[in-house]
N, C-alpha and C positions, 0 to 999 in steps of 0.2 A: 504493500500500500504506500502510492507515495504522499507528500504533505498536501498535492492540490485536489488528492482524489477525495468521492465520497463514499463510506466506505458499504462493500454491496457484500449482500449473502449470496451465494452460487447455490443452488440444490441441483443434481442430478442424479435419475436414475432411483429416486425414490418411490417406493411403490406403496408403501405403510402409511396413513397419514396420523397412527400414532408416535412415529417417528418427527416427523414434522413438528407434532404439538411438543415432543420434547426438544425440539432443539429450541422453540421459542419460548419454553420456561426458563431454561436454562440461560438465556442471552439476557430475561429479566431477573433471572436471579445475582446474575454479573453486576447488575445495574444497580441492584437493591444492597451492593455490598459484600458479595463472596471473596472471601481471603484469599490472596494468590493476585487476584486480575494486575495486571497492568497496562495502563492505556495507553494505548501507543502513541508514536512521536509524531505530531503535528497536527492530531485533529483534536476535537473539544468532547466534553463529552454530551453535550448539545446536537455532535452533529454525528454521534456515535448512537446514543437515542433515536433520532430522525430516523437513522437507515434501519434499527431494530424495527421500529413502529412501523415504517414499511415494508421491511419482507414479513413482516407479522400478519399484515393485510391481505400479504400474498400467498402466504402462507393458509391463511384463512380460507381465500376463495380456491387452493387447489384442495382444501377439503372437503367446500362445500361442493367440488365438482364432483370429487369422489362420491361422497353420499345420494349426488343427481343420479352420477352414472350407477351405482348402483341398483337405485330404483326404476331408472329405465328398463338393465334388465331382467328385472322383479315383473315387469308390463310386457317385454317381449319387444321393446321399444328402442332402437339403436339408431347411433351416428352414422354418416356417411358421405365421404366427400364424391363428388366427380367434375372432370373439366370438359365438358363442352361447348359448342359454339361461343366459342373464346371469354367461357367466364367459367370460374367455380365455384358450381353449388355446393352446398352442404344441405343434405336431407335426413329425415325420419325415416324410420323404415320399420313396420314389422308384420307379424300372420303372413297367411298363405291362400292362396287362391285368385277369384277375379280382380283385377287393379282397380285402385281407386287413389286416383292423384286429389290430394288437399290444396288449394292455395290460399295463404293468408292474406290480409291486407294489412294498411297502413298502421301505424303505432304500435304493430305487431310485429307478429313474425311464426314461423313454424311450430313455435310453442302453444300460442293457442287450439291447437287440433290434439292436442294431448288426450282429452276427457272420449272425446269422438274415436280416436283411433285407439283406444283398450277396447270400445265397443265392435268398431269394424273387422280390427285383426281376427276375430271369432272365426271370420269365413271371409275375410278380404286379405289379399295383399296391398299393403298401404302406405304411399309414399306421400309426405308433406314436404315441401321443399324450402328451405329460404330462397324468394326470387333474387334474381339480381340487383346488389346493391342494399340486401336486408341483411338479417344475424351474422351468421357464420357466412354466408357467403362473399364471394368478391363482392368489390363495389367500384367498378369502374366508372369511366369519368360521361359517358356517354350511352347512348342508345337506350333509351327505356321508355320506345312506343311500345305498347300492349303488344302489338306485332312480333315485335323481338321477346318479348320476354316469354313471349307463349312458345316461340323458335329454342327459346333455350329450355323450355320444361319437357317440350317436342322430345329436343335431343338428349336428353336426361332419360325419357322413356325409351327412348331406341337405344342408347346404353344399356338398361335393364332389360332389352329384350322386347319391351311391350309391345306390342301391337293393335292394343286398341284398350281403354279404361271408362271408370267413369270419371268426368273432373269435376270438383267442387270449389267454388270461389266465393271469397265473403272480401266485400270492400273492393280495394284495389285488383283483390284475387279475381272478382268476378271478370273483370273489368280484360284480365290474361285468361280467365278461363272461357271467356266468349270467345277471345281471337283464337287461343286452339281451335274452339270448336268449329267456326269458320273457316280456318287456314286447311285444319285437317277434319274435314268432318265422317270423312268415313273408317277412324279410327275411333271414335268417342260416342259409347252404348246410350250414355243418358249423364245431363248436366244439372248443375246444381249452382243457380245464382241466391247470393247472399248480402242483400241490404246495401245499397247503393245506387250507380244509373248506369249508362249506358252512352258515352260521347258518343255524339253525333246520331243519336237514333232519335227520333221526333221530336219533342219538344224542350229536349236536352238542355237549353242554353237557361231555363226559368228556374233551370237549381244550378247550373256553372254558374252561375251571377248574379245567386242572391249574396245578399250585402253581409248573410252571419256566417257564410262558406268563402270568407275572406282569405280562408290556410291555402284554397285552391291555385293565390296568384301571390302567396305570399314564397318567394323564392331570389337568388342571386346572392350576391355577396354583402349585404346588410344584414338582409333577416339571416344568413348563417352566424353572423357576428352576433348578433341578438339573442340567438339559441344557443350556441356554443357555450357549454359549462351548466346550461339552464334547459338542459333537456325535459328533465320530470316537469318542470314548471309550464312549457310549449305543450306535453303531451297531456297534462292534466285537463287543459281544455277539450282534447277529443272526448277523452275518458270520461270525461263529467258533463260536461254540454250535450254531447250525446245519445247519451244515456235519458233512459225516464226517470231514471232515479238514481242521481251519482251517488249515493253509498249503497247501489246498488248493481255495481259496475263491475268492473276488471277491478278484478283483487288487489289489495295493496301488495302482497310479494310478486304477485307478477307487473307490478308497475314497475318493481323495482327491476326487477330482470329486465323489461323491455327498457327501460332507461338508460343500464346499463349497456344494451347489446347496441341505442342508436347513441351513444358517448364513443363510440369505439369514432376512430379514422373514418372521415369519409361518408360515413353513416347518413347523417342528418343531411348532408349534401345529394345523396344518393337521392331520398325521399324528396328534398325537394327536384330534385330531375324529373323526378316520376308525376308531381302536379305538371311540370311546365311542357311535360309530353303530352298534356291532354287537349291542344289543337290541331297536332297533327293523329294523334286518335281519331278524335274528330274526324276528320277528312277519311282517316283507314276505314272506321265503321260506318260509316256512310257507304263507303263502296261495297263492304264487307256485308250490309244487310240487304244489298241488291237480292243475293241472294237466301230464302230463308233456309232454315236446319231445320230438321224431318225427328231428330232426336227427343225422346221424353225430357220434358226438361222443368224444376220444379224450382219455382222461384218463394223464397221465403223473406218476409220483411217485415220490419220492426213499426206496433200502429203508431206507436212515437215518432218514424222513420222515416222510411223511404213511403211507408203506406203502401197504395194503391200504384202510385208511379214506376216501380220497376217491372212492377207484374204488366202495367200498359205496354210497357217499354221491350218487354218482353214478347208479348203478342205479335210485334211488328219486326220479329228475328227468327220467331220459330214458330211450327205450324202444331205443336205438341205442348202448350206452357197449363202446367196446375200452380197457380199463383196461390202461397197462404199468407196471410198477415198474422202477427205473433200478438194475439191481444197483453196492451199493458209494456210491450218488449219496444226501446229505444235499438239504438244502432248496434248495440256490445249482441247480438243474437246469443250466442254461445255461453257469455257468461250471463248475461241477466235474464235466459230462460230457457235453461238448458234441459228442463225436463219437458217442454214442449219442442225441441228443435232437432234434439239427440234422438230421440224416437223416430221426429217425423224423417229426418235425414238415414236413419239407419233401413226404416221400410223403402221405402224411396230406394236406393241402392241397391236393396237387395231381392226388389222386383225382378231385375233382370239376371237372375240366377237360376 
């Protein structure tokens, strides 16, 4: 260690994280006074504290990873990276049988299909992806029309083999899980829209520009300054304003998870790319609903929500829509009423079996 460094903990190769907990009692028992220590030459011990209390931290979250992954698989529920059409995903993955692709939406990420796929995996194989630019996934600096991002969950499926699934989309998801089903439609059994709209499909633009869906144009290099560090604070408004009932919303520990995973690099940048893509959407799903889809397709929406508008929005895409509205249920579908949504979504799916 020289005089200008600060001084860092290395761990490698550690597979125990009762080990872990003992090497940071032990660096606070140094601290507290253990006979022997000597502090070495040129740092304080100010700044010998500082780097304890942060691999402490770090320390912390490789345990709590431990205890996740654990539990994942307790569910049957596993990681999984792959690269194509020049990004990489990281997805869920677990069960066996007919596929069924998840995609999340915005202020989320793969994590919300948790509760849903312990249900599916019974008799589905089930993949949730982070799309581009979310969790674990890359986040490049570019391309996040719906078009693209449906090309990249495409090639993710023809990685794994598939050849035809069901796809399910809530929020932004939907939004990628229409353009697969457009782009490829004779690869996708039956779809699944999830509380949101539809750029550029009829009368689209009376909720792009209403004045309290301000987050839709809120992007560039200001409001990244603005959110930057104040992520939970920026995400609290979806969480809560959208909902019917914010303490009755997205859970506080997965707020904190989601907080953390759009704080990472790039993150919040990502998301906003993915609003400022929605004019040339726009223009994609316009052409893209020339044609309609023939596919069973079951649109669910929050009466706090979207209402009636998606399931219209819907009609004018495909010749097959069962539109339900979620009485009492805001935007958060999944978490604020899950025992209306989990059910109607798992019969649905599993019609075509």
């Amino acid at each position: 260690m020289t005089k200008s460094s600060t001084p860092t903990i290395l761990i490698t190769g550690a597979t125990e994280p009762t080990i872990l907990w003992e090497l940071v009692q032990a660096g606070f028992r140094v601290f507290a006074g253990q006979k022997g220590y000597q502090q070495p030459k040129g740092t304080s011990m100010k700044m010998l504290k500082r780097a304890l209390y942060s691999s402490a931290a770090i320390l912390m979250l490789v345990l709590t990873t431990f205890t996740a992954g654990h539990a994942q698989n307790r569910n049957g529920i596993n990681d999984r990276f792959a690269s194509v059409n020049g990004v990489r995903l990281h997805y869920l993955i677990a069960g066996k049988g007919e596929p069924v692709i998840l995609l999340h939406g915005y202020a989320q990420n793969s994590h919300m299909w948790r509760p849903l796929i312990v249900q599916l995996a019974k008799s589905r194989l089930v993949i949730a992806p982070d799309l581009r630019g979310f969790g674990q996934s890359s986040k490049p600096v570019d391309r996040y029309t719906k078009k693209t991002m449906a090309q990249d969950i495409h090639a993710l499926a023809a990685s794994l083999g598939l050849r035809h699934a069901t796809v399910v989309g809530h929020d932004i998801g939907l939004m990628v899980a229409y353009a697969y089903a457009a782009q490829f439609p004779t690869e996708v059994d039956r779809i699944v829209l999830m509380d949101a709209f539809l750029p550029g499909v009829g009368d689209w633009k009376n909720v792009w520009l209403l004045r309290d869906l301000w987050h839709f144009h809120f992007y560039g290099v200001t409001p990244l300054k603005l959110v930057t560090g104040r992520e939970r604070i920026y995400f609290e408004h979806f969480w809560n304003d959208f909902a019917a009932d914010p303490k009755h919303s997205v859970p506080e520990a997965d707020r904190r998870f989601y907080a953390r995973a759009y704080a990472q690099p790039g993150a919040m940048r990502a998301g906003f790319e993915v609003f400022r893509a929605f004019e040339q959407d726009a223009k994609d799903f316009e052409e893209l609903a020339q044609t309609k889809l023939t596919m069973p397709m079951l649109v669910l929406t929050g009466e706090k929500a979207s209402g009636n508008f998606l399931i219209e929005q819907a009609r004018l895409v495909d010749t097959s829509v069962n539109g339900v509205v979620i009485k009492g249920s805001g935007h958060w579908l999944m978490e604020e009423a899950p025992e209306q949504v989990i059910p109607q979504l798992v019969a649905f799916i599993n019609k075509s079996q």
